[in-house]
VOBA-1610 file (N, C-alpha, C; in pm, whole numbers, padded with zeros to 5 digits, always signed):
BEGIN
Unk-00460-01013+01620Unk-00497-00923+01511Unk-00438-00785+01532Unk-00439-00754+01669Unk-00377-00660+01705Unk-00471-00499+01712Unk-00452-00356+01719Unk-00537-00284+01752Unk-00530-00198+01628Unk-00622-00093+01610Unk-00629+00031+01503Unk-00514+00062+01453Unk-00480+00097+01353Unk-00301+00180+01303Unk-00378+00342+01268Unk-00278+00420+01336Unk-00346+00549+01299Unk-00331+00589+01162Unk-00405+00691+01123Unk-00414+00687+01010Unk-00288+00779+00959Unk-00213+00817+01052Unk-00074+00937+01008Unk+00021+00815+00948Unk-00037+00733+00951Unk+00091+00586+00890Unk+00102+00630+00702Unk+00024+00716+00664Unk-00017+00707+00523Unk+00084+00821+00460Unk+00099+00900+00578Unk+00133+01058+00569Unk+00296+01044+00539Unk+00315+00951+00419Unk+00537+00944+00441Unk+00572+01054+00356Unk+00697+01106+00405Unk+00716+01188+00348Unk+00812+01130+00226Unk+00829+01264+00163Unk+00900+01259+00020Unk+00869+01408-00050Unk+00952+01334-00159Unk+00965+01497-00247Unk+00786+01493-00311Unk+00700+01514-00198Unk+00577+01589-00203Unk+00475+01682-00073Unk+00380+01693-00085Unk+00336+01779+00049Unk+00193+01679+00018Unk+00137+01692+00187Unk+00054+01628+00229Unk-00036+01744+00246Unk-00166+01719+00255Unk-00245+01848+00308Unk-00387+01775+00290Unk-00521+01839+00314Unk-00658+01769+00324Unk-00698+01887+00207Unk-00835+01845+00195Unk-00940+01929+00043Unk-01001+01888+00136Unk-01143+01943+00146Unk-01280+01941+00138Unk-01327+01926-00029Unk-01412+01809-00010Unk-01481+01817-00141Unk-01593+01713-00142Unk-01690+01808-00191Unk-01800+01653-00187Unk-01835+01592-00056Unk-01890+01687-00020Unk-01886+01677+00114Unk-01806+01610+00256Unk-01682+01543+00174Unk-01543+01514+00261Unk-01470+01571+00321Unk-01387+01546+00381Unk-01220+01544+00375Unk-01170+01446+00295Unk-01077+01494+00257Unk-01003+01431+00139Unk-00821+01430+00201Unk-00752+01355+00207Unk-00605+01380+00201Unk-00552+01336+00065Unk-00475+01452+00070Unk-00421+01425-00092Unk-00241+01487-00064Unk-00208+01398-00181Unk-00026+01405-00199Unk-00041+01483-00272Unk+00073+01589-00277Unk+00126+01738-00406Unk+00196+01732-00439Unk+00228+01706-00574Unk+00382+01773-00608Unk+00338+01789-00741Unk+00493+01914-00768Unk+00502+01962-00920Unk+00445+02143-00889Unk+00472+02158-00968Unk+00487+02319-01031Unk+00266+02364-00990Unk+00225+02488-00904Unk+00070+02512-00904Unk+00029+02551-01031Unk+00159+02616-01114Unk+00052+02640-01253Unk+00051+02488-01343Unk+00090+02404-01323Unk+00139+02317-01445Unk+00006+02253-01462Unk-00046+02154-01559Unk-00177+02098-01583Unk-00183+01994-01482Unk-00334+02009-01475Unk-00317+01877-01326Unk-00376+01796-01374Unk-00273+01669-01312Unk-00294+01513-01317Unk-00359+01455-01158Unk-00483+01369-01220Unk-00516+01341-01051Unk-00501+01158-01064Unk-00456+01140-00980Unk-00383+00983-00959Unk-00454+00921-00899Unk-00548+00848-00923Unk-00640+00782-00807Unk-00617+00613-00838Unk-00629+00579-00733Unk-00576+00431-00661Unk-00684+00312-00666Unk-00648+00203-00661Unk-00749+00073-00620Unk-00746+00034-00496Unk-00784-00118-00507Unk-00746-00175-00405Unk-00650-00275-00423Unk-00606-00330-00305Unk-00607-00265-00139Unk-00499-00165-00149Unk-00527-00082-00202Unk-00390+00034-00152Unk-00444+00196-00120Unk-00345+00265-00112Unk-00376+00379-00121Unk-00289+00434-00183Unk-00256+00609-00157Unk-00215+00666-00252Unk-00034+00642-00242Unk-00006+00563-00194Unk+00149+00544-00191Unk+00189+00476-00343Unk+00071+00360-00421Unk+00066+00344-00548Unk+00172+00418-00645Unk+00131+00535-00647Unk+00157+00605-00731Unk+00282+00672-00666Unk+00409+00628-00594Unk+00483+00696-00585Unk+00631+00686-00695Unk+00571+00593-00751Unk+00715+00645-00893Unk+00655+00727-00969Unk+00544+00736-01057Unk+00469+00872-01063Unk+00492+00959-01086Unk+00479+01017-00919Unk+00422+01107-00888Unk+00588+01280-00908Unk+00692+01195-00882Unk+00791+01269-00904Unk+00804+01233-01056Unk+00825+01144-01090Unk+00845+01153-01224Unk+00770+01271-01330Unk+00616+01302-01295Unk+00502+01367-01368Unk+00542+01443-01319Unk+00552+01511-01214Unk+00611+01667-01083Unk+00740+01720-01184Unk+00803+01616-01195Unk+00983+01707-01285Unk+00914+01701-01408Unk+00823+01668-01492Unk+00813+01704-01634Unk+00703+01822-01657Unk+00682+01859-01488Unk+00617+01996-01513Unk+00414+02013-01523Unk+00400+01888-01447Unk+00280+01821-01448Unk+00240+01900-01277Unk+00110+01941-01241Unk+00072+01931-01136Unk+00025+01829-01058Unk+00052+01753-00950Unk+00052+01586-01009Unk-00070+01609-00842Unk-00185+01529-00831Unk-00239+01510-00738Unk-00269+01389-00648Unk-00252+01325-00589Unk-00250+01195-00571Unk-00319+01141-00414Unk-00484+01159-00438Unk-00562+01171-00342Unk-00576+01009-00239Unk-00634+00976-00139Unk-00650+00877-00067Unk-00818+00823-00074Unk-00893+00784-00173Unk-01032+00750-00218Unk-01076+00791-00078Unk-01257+00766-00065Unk-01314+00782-00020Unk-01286+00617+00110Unk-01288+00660+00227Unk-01280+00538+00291Unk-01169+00489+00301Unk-01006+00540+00223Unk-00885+00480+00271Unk-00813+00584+00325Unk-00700+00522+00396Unk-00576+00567+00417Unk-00642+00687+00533Unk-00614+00840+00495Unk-00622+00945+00563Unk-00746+01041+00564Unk-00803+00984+00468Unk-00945+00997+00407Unk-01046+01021+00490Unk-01154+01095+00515Unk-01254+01043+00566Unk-01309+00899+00572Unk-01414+00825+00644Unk-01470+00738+00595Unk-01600+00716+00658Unk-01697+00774+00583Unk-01863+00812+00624Unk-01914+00637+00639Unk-02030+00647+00683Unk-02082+00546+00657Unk-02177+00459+00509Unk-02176+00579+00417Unk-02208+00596+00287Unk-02123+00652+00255Unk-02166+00656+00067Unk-02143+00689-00037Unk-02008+00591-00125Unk-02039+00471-00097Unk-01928+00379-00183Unk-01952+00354-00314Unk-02054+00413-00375Unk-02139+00408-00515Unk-02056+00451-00613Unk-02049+00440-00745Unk-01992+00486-00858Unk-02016+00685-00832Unk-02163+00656-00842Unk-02202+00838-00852Unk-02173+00902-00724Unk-02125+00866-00649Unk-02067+00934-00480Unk-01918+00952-00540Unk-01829+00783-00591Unk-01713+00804-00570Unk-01683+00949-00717Unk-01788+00904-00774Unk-01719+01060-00947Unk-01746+01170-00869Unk-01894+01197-00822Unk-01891+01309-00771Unk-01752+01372-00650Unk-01653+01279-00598Unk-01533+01316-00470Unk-01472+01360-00599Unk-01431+01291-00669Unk-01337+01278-00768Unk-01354+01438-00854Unk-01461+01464-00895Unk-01512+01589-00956Unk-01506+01726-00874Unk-01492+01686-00747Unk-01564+01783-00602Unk-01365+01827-00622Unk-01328+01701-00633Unk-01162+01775-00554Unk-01120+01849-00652Unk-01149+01806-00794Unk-01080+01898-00915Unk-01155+02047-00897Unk-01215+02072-00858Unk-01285+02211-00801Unk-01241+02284-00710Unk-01234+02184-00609Unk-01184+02208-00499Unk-01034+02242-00493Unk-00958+02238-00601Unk-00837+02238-00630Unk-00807+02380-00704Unk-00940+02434-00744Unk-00876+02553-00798Unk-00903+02556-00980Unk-00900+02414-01026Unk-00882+02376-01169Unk-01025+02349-01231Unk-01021+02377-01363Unk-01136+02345-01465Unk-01169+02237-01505Unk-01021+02135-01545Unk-01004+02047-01573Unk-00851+01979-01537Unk-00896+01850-01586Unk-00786+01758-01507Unk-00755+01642-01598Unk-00644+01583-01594Unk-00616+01473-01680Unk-00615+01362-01544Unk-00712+01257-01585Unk-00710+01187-01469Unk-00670+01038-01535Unk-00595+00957-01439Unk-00498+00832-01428Unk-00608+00768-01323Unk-00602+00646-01347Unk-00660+00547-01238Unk-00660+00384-01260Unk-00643+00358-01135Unk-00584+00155-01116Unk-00665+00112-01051Unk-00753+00033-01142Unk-00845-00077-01102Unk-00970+00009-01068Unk-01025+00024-00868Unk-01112+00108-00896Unk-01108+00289-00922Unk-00944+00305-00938Unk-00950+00426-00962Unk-00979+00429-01126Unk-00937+00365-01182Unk-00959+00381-01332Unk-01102+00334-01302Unk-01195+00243-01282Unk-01365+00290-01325Unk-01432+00417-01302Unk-01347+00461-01149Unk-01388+00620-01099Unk-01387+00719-01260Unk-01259+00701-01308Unk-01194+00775-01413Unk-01297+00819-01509Unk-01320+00674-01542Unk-01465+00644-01644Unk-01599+00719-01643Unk-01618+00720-01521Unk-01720+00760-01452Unk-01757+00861-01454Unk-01619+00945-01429Unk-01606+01118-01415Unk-01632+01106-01564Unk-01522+01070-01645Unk-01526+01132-01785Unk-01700+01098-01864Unk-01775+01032-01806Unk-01906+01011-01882Unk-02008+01112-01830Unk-01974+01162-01659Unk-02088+01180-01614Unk-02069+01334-01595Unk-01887+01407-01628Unk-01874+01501-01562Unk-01761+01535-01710Unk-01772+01525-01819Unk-01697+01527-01947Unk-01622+01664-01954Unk-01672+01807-01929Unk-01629+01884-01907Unk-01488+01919-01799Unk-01486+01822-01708Unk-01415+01843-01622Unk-01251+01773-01646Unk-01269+01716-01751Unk-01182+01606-01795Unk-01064+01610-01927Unk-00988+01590-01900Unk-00845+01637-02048Unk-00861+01529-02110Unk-00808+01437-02024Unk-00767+01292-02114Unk-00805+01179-01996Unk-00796+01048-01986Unk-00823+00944-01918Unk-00702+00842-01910Unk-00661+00770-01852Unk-00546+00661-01853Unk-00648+00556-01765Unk-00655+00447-01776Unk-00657+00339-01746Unk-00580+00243-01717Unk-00607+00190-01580Unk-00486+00082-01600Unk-00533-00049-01507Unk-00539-00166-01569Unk-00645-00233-01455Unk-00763-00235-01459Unk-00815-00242-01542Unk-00990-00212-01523Unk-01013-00163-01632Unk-01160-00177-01679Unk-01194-00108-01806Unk-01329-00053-01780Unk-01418+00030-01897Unk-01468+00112-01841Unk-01622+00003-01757Unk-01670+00040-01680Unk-01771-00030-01584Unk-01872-00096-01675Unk-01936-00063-01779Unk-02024-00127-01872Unk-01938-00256-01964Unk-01815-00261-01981Unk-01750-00309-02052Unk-01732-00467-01993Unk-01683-00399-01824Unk-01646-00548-01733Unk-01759-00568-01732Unk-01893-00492-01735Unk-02051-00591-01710Unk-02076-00704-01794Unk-02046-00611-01905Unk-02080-00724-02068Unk-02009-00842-02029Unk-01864-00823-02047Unk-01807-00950-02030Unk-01808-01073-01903Unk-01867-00996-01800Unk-01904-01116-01719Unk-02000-01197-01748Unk-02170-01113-01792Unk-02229-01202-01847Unk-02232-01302-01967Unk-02160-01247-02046Unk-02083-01301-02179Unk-02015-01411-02180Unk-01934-01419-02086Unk-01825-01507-02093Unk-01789-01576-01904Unk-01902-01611-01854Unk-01909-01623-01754Unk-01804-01732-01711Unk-01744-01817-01780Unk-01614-01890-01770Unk-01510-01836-01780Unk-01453-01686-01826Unk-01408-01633-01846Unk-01349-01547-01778Unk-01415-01342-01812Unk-01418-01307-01726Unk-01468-01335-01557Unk-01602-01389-01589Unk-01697-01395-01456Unk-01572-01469-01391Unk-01542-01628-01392Unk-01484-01694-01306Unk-01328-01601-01266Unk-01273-01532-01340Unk-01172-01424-01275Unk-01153-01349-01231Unk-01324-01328-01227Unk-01404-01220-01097Unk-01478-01257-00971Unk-01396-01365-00973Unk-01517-01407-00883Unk-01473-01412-00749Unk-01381-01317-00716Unk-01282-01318-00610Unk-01425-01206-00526Unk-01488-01130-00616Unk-01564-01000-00580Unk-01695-01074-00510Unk-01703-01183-00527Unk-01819-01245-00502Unk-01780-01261-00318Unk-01663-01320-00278Unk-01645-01327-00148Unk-01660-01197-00045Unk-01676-01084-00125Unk-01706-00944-00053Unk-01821-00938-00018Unk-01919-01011-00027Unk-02066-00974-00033Unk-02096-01021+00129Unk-02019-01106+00179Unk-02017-01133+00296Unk-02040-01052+00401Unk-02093-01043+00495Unk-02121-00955+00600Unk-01976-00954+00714Unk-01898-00887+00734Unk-01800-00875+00840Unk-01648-00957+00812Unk-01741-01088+00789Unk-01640-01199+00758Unk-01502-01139+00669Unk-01526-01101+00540Unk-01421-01009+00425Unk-01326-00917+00514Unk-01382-00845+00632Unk-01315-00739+00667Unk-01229-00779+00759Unk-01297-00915+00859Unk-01178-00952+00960Unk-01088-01035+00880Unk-01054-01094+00757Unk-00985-01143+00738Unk-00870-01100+00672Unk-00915-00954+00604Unk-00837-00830+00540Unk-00738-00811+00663Unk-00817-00760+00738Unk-00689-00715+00897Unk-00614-00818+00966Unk-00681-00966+00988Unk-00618-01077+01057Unk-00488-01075+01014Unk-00416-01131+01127Unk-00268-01156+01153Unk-00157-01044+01069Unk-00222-00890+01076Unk-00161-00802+01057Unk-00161-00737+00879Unk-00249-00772+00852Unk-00304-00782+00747Unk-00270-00868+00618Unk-00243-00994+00629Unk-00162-01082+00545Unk-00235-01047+00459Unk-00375-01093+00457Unk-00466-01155+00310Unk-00393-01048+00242Unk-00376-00899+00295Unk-00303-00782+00164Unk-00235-00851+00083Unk-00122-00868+00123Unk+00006-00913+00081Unk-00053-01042-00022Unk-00110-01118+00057Unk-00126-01271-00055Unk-00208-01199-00149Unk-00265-01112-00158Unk-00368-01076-00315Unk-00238-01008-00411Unk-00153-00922-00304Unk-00075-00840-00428Unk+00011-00976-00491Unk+00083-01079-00422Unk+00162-01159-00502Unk+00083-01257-00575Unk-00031-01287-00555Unk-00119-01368-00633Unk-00198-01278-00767Unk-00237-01170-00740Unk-00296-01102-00858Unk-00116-01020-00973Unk-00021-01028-00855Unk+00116-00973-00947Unk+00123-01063-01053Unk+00222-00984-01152Unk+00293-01087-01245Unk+00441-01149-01188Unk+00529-01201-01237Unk+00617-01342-01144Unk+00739-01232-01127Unk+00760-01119-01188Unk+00867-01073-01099Unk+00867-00953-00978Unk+00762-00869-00981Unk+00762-00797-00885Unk+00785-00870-00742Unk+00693-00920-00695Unk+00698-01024-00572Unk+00869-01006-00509Unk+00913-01045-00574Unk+01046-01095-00565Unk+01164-00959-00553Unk+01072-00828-00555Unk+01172-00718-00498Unk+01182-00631-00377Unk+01261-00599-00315Unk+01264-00500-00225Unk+01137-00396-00230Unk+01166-00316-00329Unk+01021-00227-00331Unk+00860-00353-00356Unk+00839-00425-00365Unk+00731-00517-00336Unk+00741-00539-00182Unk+00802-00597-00125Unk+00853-00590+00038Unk+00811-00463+00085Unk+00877-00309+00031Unk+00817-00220+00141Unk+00656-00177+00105Unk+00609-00214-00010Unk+00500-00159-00041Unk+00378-00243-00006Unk+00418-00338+00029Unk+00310-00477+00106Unk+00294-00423+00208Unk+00420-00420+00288Unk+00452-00414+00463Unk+00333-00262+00434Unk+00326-00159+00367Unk+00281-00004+00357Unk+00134-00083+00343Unk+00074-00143+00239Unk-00076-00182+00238Unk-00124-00269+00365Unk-00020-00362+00393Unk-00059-00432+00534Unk-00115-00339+00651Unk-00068-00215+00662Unk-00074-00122+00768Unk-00190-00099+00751Unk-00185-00009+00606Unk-00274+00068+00584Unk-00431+00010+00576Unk-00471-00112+00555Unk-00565-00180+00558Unk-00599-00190+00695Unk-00514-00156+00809Unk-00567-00212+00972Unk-00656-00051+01012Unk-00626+00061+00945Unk-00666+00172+00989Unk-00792+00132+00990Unk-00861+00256+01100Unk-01004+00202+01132Unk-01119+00228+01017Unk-01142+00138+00990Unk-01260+00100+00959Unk-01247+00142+00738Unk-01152+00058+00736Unk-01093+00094+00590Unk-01120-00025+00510Unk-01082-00144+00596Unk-01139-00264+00550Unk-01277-00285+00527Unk-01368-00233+00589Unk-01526-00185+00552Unk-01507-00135+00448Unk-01504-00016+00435Unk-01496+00035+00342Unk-01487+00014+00204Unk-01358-00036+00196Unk-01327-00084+00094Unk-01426-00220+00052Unk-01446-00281+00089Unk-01550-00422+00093Unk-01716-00319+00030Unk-01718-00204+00050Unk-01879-00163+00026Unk-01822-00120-00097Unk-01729-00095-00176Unk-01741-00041-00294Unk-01771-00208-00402Unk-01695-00331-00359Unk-01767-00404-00478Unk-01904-00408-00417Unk-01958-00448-00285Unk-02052-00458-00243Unk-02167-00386-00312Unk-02165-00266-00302Unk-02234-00172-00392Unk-02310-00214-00548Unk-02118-00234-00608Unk-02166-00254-00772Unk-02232-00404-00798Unk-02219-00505-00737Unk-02253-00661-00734Unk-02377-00581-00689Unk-02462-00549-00603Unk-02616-00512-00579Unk-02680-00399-00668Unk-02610-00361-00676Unk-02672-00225-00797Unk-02700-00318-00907Unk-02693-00408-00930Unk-02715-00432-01072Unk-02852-00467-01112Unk-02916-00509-00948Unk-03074-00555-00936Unk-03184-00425-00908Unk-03094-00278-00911Unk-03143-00194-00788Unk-03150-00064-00898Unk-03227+00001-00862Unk-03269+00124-00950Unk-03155+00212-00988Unk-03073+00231-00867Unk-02987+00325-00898Unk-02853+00288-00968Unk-02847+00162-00989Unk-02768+00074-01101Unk-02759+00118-01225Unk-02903+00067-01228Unk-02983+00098-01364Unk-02960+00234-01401Unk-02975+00301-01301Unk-02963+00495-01339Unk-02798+00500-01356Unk-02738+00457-01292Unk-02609+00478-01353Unk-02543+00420-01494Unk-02580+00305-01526Unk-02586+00257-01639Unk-02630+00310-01723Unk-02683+00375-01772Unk-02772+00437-01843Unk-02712+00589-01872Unk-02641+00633-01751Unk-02607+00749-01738Unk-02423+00763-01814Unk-02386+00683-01756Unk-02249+00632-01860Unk-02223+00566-01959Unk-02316+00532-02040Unk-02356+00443-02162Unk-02275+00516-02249Unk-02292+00629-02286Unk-02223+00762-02364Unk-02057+00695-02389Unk-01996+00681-02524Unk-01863+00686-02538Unk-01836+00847-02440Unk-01727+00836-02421Unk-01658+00987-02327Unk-01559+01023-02464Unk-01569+01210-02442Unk-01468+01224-02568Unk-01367+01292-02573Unk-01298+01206-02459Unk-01144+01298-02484Unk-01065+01125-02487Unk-00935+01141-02504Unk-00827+01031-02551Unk-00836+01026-02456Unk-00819+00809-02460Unk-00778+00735-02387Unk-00694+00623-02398Unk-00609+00650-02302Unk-00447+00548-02274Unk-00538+00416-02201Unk-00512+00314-02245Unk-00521+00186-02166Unk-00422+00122-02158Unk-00381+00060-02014Unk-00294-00025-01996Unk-00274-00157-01871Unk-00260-00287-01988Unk-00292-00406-01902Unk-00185-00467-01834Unk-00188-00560-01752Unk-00095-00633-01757Unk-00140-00780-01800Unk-00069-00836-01878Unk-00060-00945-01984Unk-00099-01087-01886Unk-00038-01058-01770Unk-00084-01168-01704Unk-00183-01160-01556Unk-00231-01018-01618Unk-00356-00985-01501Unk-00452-01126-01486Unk-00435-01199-01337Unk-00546-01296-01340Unk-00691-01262-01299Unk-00727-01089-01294Unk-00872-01067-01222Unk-00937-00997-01323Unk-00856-00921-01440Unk-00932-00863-01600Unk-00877-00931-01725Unk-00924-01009-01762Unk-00883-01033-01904Unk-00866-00927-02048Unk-00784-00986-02090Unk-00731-00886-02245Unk-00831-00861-02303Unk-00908-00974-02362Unk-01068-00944-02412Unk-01144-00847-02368Unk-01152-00852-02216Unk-01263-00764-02129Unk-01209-00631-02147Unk-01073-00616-02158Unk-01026-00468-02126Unk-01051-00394-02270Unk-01024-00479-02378Unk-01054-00447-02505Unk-01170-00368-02524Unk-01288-00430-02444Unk-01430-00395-02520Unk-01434-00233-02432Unk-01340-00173-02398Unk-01340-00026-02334Unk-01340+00060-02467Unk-01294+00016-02603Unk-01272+00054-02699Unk-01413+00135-02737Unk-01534+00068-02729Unk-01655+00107-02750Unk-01707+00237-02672Unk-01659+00278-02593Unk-01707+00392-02492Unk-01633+00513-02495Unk-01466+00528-02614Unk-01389+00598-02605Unk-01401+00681-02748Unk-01508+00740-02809Unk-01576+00814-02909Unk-01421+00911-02975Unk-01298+00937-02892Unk-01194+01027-02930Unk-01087+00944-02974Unk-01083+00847-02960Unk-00975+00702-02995Unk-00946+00650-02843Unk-00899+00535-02808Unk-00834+00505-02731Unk-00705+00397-02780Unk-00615+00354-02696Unk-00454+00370-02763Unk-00442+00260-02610Unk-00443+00116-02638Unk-00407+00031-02569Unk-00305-00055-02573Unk-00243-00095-02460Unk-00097-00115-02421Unk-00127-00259-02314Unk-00095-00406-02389Unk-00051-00521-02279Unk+00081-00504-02219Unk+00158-00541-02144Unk+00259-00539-02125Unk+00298-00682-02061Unk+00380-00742-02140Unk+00411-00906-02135Unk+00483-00912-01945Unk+00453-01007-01909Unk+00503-01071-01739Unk+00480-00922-01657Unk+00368-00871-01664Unk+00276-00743-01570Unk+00130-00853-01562Unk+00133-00825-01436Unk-00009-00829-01356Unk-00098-00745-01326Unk-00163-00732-01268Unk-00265-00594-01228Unk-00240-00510-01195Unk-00072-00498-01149Unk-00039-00366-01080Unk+00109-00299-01177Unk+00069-00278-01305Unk+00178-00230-01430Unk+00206-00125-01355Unk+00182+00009-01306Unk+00233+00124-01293Unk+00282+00078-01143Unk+00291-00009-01044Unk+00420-00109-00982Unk+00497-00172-01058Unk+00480-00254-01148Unk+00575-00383-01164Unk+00670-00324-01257Unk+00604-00219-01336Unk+00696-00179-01464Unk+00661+00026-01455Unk+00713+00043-01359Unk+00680+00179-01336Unk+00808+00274-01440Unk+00875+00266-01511Unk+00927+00335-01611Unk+00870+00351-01665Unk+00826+00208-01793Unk+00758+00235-01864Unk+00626+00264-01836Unk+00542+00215-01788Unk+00439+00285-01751Unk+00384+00448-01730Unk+00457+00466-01643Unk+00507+00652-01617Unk+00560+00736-01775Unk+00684+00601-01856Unk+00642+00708-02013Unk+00525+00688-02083Unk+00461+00583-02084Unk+00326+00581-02156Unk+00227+00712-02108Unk+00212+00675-01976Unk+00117+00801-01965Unk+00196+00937-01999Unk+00322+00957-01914Unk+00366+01077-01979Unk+00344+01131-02170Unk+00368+01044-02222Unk+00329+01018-02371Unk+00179+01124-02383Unk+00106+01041-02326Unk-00036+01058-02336Unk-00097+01186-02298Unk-00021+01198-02198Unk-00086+01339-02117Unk-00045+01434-02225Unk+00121+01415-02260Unk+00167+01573-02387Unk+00077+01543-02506Unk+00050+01404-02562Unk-00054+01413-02669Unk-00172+01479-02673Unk-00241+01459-02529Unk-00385+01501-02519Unk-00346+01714-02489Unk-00271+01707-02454Unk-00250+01861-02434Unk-00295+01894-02308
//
């Protein structure tokens, strides 16, 4: 299995700067680039990755004059990683803490998979703090609820990968075993059929393989579904539910991939109900779960699109 990878494995360079925030009672490591006055975009990530995700992005948004932020969640990469706070209302409140912590009022925030529910989250619970929303991968957290119970052949059975997290230890040694394969087999199994098959898929596996061995990240990451699968029986579920029920009202970009096998088109659809300012959704034919990878042009102009629309 082999031993810890330090966590400076996260820290690559490029045309951006590395540096930490305090926020929310963290450390935070976060990627920079682009112009300090320009409007800030904050880039937040799923799983299993971290903020390397977003590196077509992140220069792309940086040269069109975007302040582009591109943090490491709570529990990955360079990040702190407490023994709490993997909750929806922990991860909005980091998410809310750094746009503060940054200097800014507001923020146009982007997010994949669980960075887009974070997204959601902020924009319901923290609306003020928020320009516009992008989605990509995920829809808003009440939306994937409905449709699991709804369509439990459906969504549920294409979620049901989340169900093997609930496991005690087991999930985490098998994340890290033999150098972290299981990474790699989720990105080519949840991809659509051509990424797999490129060089940049190759270095960006070999980058999540690593990054999953850092200590104690594979936990981590395992307590955020952990969390939402138990919250649903548990008071503070309920309080969050309740608390994001609210359509959010600034524009929202959605974007799927057509042959995502872990969110269905249907499920991502019903995000429509929670977006009170319009929202403006985008399949994209032979994309899987990871569009702003597989098809990072277009992707990067959609949101670019979005961000000059929303202002």
């Amino acid at each position: 299995m082999g031993g810890p990878v330090d966590p400076a494995l996260v820290r690559v360079p490029g045309p951006w700067t590395h540096r930490a925030v305090s926020a929310n009672g963290i450390r935070i490591h976060v990627v920079e680039a682009g112009p300090p006055d320009g409007p800030l975009v904050v880039l937040l990530h799923g799983f299993p990755e971290f903020w390397w995700t977003w590196r077509h992005q992140l220069p792309a948004l940086a040269g069109a004059g975007f302040r582009v932020v591109a943090p490491d969640l709570r529990g990955y990469g360079d990040t702190d990683k407490p023994p709490r706070g993997y909750d929806l209302w922990t991860l909005a409140g980091d998410c809310a803490g750094l746009i503060r912590a940054l200097g800014e009022r507001r923020a146009h925030l982007v997010g994949h998979d669980w960075g887009a529910v974070i997204g959601w989250s902020v924009a319901a619970l923290q609306p003020r703090l928020v320009r516009s929303l992008s989605g990509l991968g995920a829809p808003h957290p009440l939306a994937y609820r409905a449709a699991v119970l709804r369509d439990p052949l459906g969504q549920g059975r294409a979620g049901r990968y989340a169900a093997g997290f609930q496991l005690p230890r087991l999930p985490e040694r098998s994340l890290r075993a033999d150098a972290g394969a299981r990474v790699e087999r989720i990105l080519r199994t949840w991809a659509g059929p051509h990424w797999p098959s490129t060089p940049d898929f190759t270095d960006a596996a070999a980058r999540y393989r690593g990054a999953i061995r850092i200590s104690t990240v594979a936990h981590c990451a395992c307590e955020y579904y952990r969390w939402t699968l138990r919250s649903q029986v548990r008071s503070d579920g309920r309080s969050f539910a309740r608390a994001v029920a609210g359509p959010v009202g600034v524009p929202v970009l959605q974007v799927h991939g057509a042959d995502d096998p872990c969110v269905l088109e249907a499920t991502m659809r019903r995000s429509a109900a929670f977006a009170a300012a319009g929202l403006v959704h985008h399949a994209l034919p032979g994309s899987g779960h990871f569009p702003h990878e597989e098809e990072p042009a277009l992707v990067t102009s959609l949101i670019r699109a979005h961000l000059d629309a929303a202002g």
